[in-house]
N, C-alpha and C positions, 0 to 999 in steps of 0.2 A: 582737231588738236591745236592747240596753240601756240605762238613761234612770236618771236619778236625780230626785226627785221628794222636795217636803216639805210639811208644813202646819204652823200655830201653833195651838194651842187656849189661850186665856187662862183656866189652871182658876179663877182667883179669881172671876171673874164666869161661867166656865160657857159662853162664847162662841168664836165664832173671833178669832184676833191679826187681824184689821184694820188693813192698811198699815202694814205692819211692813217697815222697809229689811234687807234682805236679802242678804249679798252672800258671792259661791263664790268661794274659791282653790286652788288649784292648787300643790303643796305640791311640785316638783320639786327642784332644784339651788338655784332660790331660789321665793321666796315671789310666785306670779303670781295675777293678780285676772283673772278667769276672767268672772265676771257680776255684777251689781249690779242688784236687783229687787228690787218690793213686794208684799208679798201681799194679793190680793184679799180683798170683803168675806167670802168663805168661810174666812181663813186661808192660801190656796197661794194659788200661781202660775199663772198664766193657760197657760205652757207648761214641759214642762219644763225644769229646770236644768241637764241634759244627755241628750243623747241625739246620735242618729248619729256623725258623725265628730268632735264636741264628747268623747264619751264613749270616756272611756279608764283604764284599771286606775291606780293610785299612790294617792298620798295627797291624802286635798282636807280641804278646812274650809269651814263654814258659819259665817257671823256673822250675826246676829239683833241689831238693835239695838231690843233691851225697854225699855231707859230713856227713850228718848223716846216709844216708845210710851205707856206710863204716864203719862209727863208730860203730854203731849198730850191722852190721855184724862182729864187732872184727877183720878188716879185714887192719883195720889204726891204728894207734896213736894219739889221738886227735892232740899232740903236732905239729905233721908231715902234718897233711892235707893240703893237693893242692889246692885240689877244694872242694868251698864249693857249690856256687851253679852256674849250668850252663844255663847261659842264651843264649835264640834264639829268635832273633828277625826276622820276616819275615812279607813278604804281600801276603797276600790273594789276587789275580786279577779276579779270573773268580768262575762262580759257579760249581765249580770240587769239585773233593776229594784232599784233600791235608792231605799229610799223613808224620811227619816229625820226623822220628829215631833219638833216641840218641843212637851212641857207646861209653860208657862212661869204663875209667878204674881209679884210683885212682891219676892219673897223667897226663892224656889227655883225649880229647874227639874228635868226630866227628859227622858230621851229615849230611842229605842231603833232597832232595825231593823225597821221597818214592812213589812207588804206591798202 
């Protein structure tokens, strides 16, 4: 069965993203909000962001809100912020694991297809 799955690593400090608001859409006909979650003290989520009948091939997005993380952490300037929030948009094709990391720091990010 297929599941979609993510984590946050904060490479500026070398940690995992720590409660970082997290939220999946669903990118059909129009733009539908799918889930809204935090990431645990490891970075992910406590369970998947989809699996069973939640999980389906199209287009989704992930939003990661890094600006307040940062902020929170005392770790920005509100003034200064980069990035507020990082969007990924991607497609779901097969009934797999899609597993999809944020490397995020206060001034860039990355990401990829995970296993």
């Amino acid at each position: 069965m297929g599941k979609l799955t993510t984590h946050i690593l904060d490479t500026a400090s070398g940690r995992p993203g720590a409660d970082i608001s997290i939220e999946l859409f669903y990118l059909n006909s129009a733009r539908q909000s799918a889930k809204k979650v935090r990431s645990n003290a490891d970075g992910r989520t406590e369970h998947p962001l989809l699996e069973g009948d939640e999980f389906k091939t199209g287009v989704w997005e992930l939003v990661f809100s890094v600006g307040d993380y940062y902020r929170q952490n005392k770790r920005l300037n509100p003034e200064s912020a980069f990035l507020e929030d990082v969007v990924i948009r991607f497609s779901i094709t097969a009934d797999e694991h899609f597993h999809v990391p944020l490397l995020v720091s206060p001034f860039g990010y990355s990401t990829y297809r995970g296993s």
